[in-house]
N, C-alpha and C positions, 0 to 999 in steps of 0.2 A: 457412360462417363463422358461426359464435355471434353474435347480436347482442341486446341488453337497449337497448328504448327505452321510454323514460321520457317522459311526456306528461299533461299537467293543472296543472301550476302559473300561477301567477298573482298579480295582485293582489288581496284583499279584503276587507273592512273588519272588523274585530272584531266575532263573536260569528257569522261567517260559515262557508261550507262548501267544500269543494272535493275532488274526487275527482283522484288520481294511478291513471294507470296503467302499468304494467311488460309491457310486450310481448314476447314472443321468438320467436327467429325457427322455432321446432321445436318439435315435442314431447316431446323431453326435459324442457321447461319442465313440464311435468306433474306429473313424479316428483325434481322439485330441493325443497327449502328456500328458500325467497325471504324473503328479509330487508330493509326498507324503513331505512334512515339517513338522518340531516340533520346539515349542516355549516353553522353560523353563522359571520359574519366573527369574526377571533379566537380561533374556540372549537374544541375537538378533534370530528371525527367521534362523536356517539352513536347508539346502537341505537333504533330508534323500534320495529318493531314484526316479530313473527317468525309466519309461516304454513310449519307442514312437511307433508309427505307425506301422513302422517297426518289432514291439519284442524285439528293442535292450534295455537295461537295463542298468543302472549304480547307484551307492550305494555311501555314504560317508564310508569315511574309517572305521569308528566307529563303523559298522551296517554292514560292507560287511561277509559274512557269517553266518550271523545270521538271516536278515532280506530275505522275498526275495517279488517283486513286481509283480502282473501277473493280466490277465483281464479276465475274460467270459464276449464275446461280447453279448451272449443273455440273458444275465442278464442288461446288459448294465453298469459293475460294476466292479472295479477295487480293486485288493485284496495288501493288506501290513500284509504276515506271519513273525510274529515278533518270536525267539524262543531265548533261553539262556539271556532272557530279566534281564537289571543290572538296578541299582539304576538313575545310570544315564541316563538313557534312560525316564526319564521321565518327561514329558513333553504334551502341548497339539499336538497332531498331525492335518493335515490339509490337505485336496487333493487342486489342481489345476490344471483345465484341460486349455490346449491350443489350442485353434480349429481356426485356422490362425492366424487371427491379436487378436481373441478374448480370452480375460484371463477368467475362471470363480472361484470361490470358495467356499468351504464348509466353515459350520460354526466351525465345528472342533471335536473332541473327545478326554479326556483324559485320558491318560496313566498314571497311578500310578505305581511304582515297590519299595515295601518294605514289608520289614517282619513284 
């Protein structure tokens, strides 16, 4: 059975750090696309941050320099270091791995950022 768990959320306080990470349960995780998203109350699902196959990397603008996305394959687990974390930055975050045609997802973890 596929499984994405999602683990490192928390509270805290502005201009602070925290690491999310995205586990799976196989090595398939290896050769997927994993895509990191945040869902505020209210607001639609956006893209936070993209690591594929490849290494290559891309960030929304809101996050670029701040965040960054990276993997250890032998862990089989995909990391999102969050750092100079704002108010607005928070939100449930969420992995999504893409392993051809197949999407999978975590249940999520939340980021709080306030004083």
């Amino acid at each position: 059975q596929v499984q994405l768990v999602e683990s490192g959320g928390g509270l805290v306080q502005p201009g602070g750090s925290l690491r999310l990470s995205c586990a799976a349960s196989g090595s398939w995780f290896r050769t997927s696309t994993v895509r990191w998203y945040r869902q505020a109350p209210g607001q639609q699902r956006g893209l936070v941050a993209t690591l594929t196959v490849g290494s290559s990397t891309d960030y929304a603008a809101s996050v670029k320099g701040r965040f960054t996305i990276s993997r250890d394959n032998a862990k089989n687990t995909v990391y999102l270091q969050m750092n100079s974390l704002k108010p607005e930055d928070t939100a449930m975050y969420s992995c999504n791995a893409q392993y051809y045609q197949h999407m999978y997802w975590g249940q999520g973890t939340q980021v709080t950022v306030s004083s």
